[in-house]
GUVEX-382232 format. One record per residue: x, y, z of N, C-alpha, C, O in turn; residue in three letters. Coordinates in steps of 0.05 Angstrom, whole numbers, plus 5000, padded with zeros to 4 digits. Layout:
<lonus>
XYZXYZXYZXYZala;...
</lonus>
This chain:
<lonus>
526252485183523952585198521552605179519252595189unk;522052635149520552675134518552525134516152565138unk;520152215128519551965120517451815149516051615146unk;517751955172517551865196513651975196511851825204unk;513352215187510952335182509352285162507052365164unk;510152155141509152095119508251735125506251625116unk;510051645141509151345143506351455171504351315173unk;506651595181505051705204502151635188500751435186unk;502051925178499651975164498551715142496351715132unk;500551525139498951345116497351165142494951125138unk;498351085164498050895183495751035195494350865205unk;494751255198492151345204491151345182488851315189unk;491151345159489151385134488551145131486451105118unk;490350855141489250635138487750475158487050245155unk;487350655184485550665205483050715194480950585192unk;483750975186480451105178478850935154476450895153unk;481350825131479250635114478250415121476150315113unk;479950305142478549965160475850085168473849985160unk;475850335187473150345198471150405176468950295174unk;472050565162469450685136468350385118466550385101unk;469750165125469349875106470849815088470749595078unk;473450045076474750035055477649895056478849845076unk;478349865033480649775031483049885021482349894998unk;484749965021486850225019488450054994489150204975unk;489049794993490149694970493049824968494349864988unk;493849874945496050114938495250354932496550454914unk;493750474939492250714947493950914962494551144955unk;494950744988496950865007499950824995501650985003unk;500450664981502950634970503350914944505351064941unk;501650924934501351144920501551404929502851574916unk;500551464947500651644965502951814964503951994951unk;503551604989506551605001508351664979509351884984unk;509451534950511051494934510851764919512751874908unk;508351854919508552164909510052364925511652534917unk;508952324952510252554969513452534972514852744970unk;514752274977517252274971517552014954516451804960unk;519352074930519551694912521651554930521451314931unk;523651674945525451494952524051314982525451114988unk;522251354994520851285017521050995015520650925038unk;521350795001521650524991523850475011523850325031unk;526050645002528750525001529750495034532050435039unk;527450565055526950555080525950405094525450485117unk;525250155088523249915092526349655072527049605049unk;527149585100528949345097527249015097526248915118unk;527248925078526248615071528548465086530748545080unk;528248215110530048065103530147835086532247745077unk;527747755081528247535065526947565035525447755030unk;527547345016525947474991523547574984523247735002unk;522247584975519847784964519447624937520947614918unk;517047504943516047364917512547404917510947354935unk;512047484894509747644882508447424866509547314848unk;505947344874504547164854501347324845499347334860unk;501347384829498847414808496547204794497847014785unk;494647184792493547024779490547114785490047314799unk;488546964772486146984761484246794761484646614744unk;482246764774480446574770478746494739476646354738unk;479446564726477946674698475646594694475346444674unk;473746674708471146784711470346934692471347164694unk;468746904674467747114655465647254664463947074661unk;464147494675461447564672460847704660459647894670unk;461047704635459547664613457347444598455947494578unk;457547234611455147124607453147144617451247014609unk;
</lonus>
């Protein structure tokens, strides 16, 4: 029930940042992960999970 209120409140807080212009990012992941760490282990993937990173490498500094 915990977990049920905590996903609650992130899903309005990420209402309220769409309207204000913002972007919640891991903002809300953070959140959440403080109030309970195991809250993860509640959110079933079925298929893999692949993470890609990268960079336009843009300097502005010049």
């Amino acid at each position: 029930m915990k977990n049920f209120f905590i996903i609650l409140i992130m899903k309005l807080l990420n209402i309220a940042l769409k309207i204000c212009g913002k972007h919640g990012g891991n903002f809300l992941g953070k959140i959440a992960y403080r109030w309970n760490p195991d809250i993860f282990k509640y959110f079933k993937v079925s298929s893999p999970v692949i993470a890609v990173t990268a960079t336009n490498r843009k300097n502005h500094d010049k």
